[in-house]
C-alpha positions in Angstrom: -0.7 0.2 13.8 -2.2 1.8 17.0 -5.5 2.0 15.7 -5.5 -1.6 14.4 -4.4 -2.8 17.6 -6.9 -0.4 19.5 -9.3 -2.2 16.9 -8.3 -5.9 17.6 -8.7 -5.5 21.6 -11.7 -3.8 21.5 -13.0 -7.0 19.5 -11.7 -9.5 21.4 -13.8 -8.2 24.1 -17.1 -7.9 21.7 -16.7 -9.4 18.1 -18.5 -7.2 15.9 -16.0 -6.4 13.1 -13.2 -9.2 11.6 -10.0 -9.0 13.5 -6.8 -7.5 11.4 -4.5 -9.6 13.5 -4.9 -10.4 17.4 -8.0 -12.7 17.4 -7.8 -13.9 21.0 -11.5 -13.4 23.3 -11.4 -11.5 26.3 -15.2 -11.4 27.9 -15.5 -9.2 30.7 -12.2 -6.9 30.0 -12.1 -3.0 30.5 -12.5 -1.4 27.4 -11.0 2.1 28.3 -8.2 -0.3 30.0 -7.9 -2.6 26.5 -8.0 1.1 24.2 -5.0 2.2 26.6 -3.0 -0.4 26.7 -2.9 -1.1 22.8 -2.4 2.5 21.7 0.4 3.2 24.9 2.1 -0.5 23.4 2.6 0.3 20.0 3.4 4.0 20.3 6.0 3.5 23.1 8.2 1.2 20.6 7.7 2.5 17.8 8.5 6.3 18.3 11.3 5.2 19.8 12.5 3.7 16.5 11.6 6.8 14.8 14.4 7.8 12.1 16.5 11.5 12.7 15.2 14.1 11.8 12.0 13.0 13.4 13.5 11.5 16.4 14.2 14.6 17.5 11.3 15.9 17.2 9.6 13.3 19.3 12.6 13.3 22.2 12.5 17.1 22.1 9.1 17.3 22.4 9.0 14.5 25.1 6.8 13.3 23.0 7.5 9.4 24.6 7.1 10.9 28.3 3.9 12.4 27.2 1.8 9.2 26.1 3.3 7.2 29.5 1.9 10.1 31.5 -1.6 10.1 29.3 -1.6 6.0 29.8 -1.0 6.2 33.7 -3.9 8.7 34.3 -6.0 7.0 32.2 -5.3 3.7 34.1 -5.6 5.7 37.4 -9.6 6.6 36.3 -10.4 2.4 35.9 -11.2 0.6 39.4 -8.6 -2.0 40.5 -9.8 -5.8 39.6 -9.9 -8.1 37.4 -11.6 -6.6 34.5 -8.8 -3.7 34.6 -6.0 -6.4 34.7 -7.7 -8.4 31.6 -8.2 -5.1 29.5 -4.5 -4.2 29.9 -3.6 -8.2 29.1 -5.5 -7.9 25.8 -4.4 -4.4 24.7 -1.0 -5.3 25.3 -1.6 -8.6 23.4 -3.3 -7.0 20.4 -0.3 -4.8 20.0 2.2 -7.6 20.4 0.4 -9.0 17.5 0.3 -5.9 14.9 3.9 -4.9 15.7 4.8 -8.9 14.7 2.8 -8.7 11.9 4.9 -5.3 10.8 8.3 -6.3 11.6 10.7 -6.7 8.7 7.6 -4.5 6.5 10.5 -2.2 4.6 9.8 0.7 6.3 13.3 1.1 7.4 14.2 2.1 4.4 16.3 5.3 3.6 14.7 8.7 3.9 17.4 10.9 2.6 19.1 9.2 -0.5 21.5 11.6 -2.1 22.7 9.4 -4.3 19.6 8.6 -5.7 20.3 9.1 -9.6 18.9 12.0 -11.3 17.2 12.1 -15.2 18.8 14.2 -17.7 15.9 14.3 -20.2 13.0 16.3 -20.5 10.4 14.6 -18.2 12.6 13.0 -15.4 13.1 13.8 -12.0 16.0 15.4 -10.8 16.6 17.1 -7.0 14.0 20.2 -6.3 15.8 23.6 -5.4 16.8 23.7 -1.9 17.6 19.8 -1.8 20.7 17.3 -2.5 18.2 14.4 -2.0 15.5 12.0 -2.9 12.9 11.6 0.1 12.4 7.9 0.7 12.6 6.5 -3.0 12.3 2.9 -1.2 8.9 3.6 0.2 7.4 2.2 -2.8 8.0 -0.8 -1.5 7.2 -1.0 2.3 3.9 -4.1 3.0 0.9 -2.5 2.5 -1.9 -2.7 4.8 -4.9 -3.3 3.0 -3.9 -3.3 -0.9 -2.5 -6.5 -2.7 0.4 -4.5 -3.3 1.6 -1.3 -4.3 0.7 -1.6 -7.7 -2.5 -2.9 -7.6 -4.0 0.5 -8.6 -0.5 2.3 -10.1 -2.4 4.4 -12.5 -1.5 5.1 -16.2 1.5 7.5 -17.5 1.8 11.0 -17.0 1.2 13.0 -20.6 3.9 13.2 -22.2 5.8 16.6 -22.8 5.8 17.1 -26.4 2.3 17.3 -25.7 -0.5 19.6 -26.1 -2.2 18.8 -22.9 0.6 18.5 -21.0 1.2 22.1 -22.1 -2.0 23.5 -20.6 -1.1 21.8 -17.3 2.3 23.3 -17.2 0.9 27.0 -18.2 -2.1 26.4 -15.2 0.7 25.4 -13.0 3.5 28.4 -14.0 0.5 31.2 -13.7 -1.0 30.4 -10.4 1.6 28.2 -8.8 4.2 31.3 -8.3 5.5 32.9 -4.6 4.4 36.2 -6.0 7.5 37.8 -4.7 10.5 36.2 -6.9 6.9 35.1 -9.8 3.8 36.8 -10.2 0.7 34.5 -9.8 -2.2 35.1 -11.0 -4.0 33.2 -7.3 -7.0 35.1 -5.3 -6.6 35.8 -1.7 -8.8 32.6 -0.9 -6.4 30.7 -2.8 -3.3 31.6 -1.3 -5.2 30.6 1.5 -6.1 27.2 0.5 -2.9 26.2 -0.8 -1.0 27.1 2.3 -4.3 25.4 4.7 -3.3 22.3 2.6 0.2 22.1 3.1 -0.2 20.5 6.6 0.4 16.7 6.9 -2.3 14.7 4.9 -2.9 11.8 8.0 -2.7 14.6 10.8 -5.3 16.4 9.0 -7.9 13.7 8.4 -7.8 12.4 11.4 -8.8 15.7 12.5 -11.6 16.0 10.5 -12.3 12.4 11.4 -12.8 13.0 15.0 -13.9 16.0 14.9 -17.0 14.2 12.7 -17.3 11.0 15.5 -17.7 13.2 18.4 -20.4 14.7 16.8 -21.9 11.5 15.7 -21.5 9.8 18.8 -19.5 7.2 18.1 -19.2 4.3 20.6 -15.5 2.9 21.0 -16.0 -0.1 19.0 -17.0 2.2 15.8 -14.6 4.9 16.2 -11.7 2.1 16.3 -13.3 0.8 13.3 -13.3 4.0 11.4 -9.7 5.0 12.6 -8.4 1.8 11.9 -10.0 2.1 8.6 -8.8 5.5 7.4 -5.4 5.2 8.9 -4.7 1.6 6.8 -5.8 3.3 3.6 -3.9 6.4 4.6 -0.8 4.4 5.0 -1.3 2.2 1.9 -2.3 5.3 -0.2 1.4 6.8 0.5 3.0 3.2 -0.4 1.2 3.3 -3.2 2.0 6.8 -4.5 5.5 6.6 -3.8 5.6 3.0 -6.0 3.7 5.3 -8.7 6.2 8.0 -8.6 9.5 6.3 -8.2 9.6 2.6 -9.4 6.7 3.5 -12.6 7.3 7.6 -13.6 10.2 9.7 -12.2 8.3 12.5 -13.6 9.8 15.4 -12.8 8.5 18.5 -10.6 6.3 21.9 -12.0 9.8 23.7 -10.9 11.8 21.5 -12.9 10.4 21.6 -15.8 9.3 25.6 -15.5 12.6 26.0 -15.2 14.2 23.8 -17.7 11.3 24.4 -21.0 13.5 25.6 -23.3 14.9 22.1 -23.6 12.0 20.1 -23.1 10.4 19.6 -27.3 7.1 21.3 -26.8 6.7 24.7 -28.8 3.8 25.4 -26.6 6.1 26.0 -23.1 7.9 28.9 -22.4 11.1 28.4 -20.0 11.5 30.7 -16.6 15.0 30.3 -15.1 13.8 31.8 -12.0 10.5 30.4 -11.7 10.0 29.6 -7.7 6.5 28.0 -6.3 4.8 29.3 -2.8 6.5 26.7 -1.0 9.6 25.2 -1.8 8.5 22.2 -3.1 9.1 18.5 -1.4 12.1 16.3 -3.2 9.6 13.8 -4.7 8.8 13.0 -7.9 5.5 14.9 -9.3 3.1 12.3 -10.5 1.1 10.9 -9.0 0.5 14.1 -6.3 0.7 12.2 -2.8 -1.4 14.8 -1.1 -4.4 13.7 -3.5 -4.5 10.5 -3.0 -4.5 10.7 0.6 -7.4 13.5 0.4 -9.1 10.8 -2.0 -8.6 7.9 0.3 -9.8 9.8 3.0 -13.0 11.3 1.7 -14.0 8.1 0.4 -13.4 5.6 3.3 -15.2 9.0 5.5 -18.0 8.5 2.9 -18.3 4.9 2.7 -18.0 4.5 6.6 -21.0 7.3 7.1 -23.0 6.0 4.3 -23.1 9.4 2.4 -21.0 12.2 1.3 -23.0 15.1 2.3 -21.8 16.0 5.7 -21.0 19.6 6.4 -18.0 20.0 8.7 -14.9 22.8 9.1 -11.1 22.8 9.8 -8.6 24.3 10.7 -4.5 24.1 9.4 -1.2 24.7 11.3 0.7 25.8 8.3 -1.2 28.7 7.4 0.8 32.2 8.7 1.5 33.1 12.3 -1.8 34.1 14.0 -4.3 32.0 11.6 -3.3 28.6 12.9 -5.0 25.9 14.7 -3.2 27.2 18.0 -3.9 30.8 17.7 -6.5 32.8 19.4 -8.4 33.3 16.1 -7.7 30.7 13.7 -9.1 30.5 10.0 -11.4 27.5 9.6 -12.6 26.8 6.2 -15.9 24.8 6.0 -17.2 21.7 3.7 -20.4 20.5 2.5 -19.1 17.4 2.5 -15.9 14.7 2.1 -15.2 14.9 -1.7 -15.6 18.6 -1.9 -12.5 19.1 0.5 -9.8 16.2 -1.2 -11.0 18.1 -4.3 -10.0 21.4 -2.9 -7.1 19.2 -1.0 -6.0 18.9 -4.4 -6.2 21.8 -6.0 -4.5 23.1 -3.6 -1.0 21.3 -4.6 -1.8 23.5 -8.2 -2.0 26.7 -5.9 1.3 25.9 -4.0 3.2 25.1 -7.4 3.6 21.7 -6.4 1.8 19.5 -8.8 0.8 19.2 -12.4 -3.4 18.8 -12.9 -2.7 15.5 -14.5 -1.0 14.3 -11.2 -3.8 15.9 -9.1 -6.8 14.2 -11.2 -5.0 10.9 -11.1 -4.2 11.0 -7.5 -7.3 11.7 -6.3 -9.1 8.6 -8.4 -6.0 6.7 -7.0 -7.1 7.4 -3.4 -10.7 6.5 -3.9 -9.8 3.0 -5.1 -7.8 2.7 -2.6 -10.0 3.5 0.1 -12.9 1.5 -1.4 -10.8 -1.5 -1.6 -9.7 -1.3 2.0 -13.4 -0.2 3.5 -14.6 -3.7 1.3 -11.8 -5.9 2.4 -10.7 -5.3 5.8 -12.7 -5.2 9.7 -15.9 -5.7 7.8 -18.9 -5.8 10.1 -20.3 -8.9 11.7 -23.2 -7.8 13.7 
């Protein structure tokens, strides 16, 4: 939502990519005044609505406080007149017009459902150890950004678990995906690494690698709000559309489940481990399709599409790898890319690592994404000029 409206009032200033939803035309506007405005009008309201637990987060944090101050000095830098005054007029108006547009867009629905009803048969979900709840089963059907609807690319079944593939997921998963304290795992050094580099946030991440990429492109404004606004609509759509796949199409349930549980589950080829326990204790969400690949899928292809090729070599860091390797310490691990597709593919390889996801919900995820981000890179702020 900020970086639509960031992406409307830049426009209205200088058309040269559609409008999502403020179309008004503000000649002769501040920019920098127009960017602030926007971004300070959507995030003030909106993180103020924020949910527990992540309102405390954000009033703990000051988080609120923080972008008033950032918006003030960055007002305080733009000479008094009438260009100032017409920039803040049309920032303010182009976020007046996306947080319209969203009202009433389901995404008020519950986070923590415990009484969300759990499968008894081999195959359905049922609550992940350490959780009496279902995160945000209704998020399915939140108004997508860019996408018909949430179905519009729900992909096909998960394999069934009487069968033979679905055997050789669930041994991949059960050797490597282990803590290696409680379960041996058969994972290298590098990827313990990777699957704790990949935990992190999916949207926090890109972005990161997203401006990390603009500043050394040079982006102007008007095509850095074009590629946020972009990535951050397929972003959002891509976990609308996952969460549809996994609750309202599948319930499929979880590596640790069904590790756990294989003695019951009809396939000769699994072997049960009552005390099977992943790297990280795993979200409570079904498996399939894995959420984290399609957003590393959507991602990589709108950074593709947007840059016209693949093959661009950047590095990043993570801020849930251990204490001392973070993005924040001194010395933090960085692990470099030849290009977009190569990191969602280690993005989501990465879920196998951490014991979160079956390969069948990785592959599918990942195809997911990409249609998702070509769809929203062909139908929405196209270029004019």
């Amino acid at each position: 939502m900020t970086h639509i409206a960031i992406h409307d009032a830049l426009n209205a200033i200088d058309r040269r990519s559609r409008p999502y939803t403020y179309r008004g035309s503000a000649h002769g506007a501040s920019p920098d005044a127009a960017v602030a405005a926007a971004a300070r009008d959507v995030l003030v309201p909106v993180l103020r609505e924020l949910p527990a637990p992540f309102a405390d987060c954000v009033t703990g944090a000051k988080v609120v406080e923080g972008v008033e101050a950032r918006y003030a000095a960055v007002l305080a830098r733009i000479p008094d007149g009438a260009a100032k005054t017409r920039g803040i007029a049309t920032g303010r108006a182009a976020a007046a017009a996306i947080l319209a547009a969203r009202a009433g867009d389901g995404s008020d629905t519950p986070l923590f459902d415990t009484a969300y009803p759990q499968g008894t048969r081999p195959g359905e979900y049922r609550f992940t150890p350490g959780s009496d709840f279902a995160f945000a089963p209704g998020w399915g059907g939140v108004t997508t950004f860019a996408l018909r609807s949430a179905v519009q690319f729900r992909p096909g079944p998960p394999y069934a678990v009487t069968s033979k593939r679905y055997a050789r997921d669930f041994a991949e998963v059960k050797r490597l995906g282990g803590d290696g304290v409680t379960t041996p795992s058969a994972r290298t050094a590098d990827q313990t690494e990777m699957a704790r580099f990949w935990v992190e946030s999916s949207p926090l991440l890109w972005n990161r690698v997203a401006r990390d990429v603009a500043t050394r492109k040079h982006l102007d404004l008007w095509e850095s709000a074009r590629l946020f606004g972009l990535l951050d609509m397929a972003l959002a759509d891509g976990y609308v559309a996952t969460f549809d796949t996994k609750y309202r199409a599948y319930n499929f349930w979880r590596p640790v489940t069904a590790i756990r549980n294989a003695a019951d589950d009809g396939n000769p080829l699994t072997a049960a481990d009552p005390t099977w326990t992943p790297l990280v204790q795993t979200p409570p969400i079904p498996d399939y399709d894995s959420g984290h690949s399609v957003e590393g899928g959507a991602a990589a292809q709108v950074l593709q599409r947007f840059f016209g090729t693949d093959r661009i070599r950047f590095e990043t860091c993570s801020y849930t790898l251990p204490a001392g390797q973070t993005c924040t310490d001194a010395a933090p691990v960085v692990r470099h890319f030849r290009s977009f597709s190569e990191a969602s593919d280690e993005n989501g390889r990465s879920r196998i690592m951490v014991g979160f996801h079956f390969r069948k919900a990785v592959n599918e995820g990942i195809a997911h994404g990409v249609r998702i981000g070509d769809w929203t890179v062909n139908h929405t702020l196209q270029r004019v000029r």
